[in-house]
C-alpha positions as CSV (number, residue, x, y, z in Angstrom):
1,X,-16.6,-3.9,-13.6
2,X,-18.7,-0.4,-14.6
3,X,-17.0,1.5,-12.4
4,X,-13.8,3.6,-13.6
5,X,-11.9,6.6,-12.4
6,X,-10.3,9.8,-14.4
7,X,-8.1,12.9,-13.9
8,X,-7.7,15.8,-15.8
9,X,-3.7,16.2,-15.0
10,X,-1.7,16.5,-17.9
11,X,-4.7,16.4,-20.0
12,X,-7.9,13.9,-19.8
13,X,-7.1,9.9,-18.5
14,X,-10.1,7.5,-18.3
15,X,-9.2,4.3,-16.3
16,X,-11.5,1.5,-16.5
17,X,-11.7,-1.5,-14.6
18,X,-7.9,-3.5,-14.9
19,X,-9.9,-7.0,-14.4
20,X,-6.6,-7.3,-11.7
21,X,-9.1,-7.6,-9.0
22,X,-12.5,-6.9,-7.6
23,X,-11.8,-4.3,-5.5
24,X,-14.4,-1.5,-6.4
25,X,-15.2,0.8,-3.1
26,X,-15.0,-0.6,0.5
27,X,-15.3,1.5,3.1
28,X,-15.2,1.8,7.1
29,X,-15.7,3.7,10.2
30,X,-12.6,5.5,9.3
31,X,-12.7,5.7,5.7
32,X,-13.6,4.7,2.1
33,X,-11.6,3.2,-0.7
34,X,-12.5,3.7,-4.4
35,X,-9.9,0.6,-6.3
36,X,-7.0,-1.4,-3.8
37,X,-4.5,-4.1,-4.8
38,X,-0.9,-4.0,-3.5
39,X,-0.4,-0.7,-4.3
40,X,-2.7,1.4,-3.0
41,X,-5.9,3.1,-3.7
42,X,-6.9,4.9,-6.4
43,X,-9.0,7.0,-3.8
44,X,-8.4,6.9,-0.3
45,X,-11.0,9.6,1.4
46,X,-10.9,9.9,5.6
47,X,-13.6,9.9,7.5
48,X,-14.5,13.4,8.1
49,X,-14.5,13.7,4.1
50,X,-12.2,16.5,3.8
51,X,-8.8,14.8,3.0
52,X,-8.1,12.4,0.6
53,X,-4.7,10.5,-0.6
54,X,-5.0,9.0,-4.6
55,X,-1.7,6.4,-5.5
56,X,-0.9,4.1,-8.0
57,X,-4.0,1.3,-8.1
58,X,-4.3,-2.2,-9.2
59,X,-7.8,-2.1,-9.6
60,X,-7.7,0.3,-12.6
61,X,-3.9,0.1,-13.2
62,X,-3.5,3.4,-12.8
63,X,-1.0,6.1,-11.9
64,X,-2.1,9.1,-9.1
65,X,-4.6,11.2,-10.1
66,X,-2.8,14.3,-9.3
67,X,1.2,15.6,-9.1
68,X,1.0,15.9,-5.2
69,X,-0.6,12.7,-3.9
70,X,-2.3,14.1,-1.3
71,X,-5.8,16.5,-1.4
72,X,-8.5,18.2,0.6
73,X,-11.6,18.1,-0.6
74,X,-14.1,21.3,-1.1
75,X,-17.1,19.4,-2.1
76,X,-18.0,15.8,-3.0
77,X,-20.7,14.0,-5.0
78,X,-21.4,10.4,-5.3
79,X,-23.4,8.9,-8.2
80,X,-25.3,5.5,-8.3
81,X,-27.4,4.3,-10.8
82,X,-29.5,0.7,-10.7
């Protein structure tokens, strides 16, 4: 439950974990997730990592991240800490 997501539409929104479900990243050949529930991902990135779909998410109860639901993606970075 340390994970969370933001957007800087409209301003700055933090979303931290809803406690909804456990749903945190998954990923496959085809694609990884960031949040998931019944109504989408908060993330959805494809497998080539230059497209990228964000919707309304159980997992953080959140709203899209950005006015036009879908993306491309110029560069990524991916954080971990133990």
């Amino acid at each position: 439950g340390e994970i969370f997501i933001f957007s800087f539409e409209n301003g700055f929104k933090l979303y931290k974990w809803s406690g909804l479900n456990e749903i945190f990243v998954t990923s496959n050949m085809n694609s990884i997730f960031i949040g998931g529930g019944n109504s989408g991902s908060a993330i959805w990135i494809n497998d080539n990592m230059n497209k990228g779909i964000t919707d309304f998410c159980d997992t953080f109860q959140s709203s899209p991240l950005l006015k036009s639901k879908k993306f491309s993606i110029i560069e990524i970075e991916i954080w971990g800490f133990v």
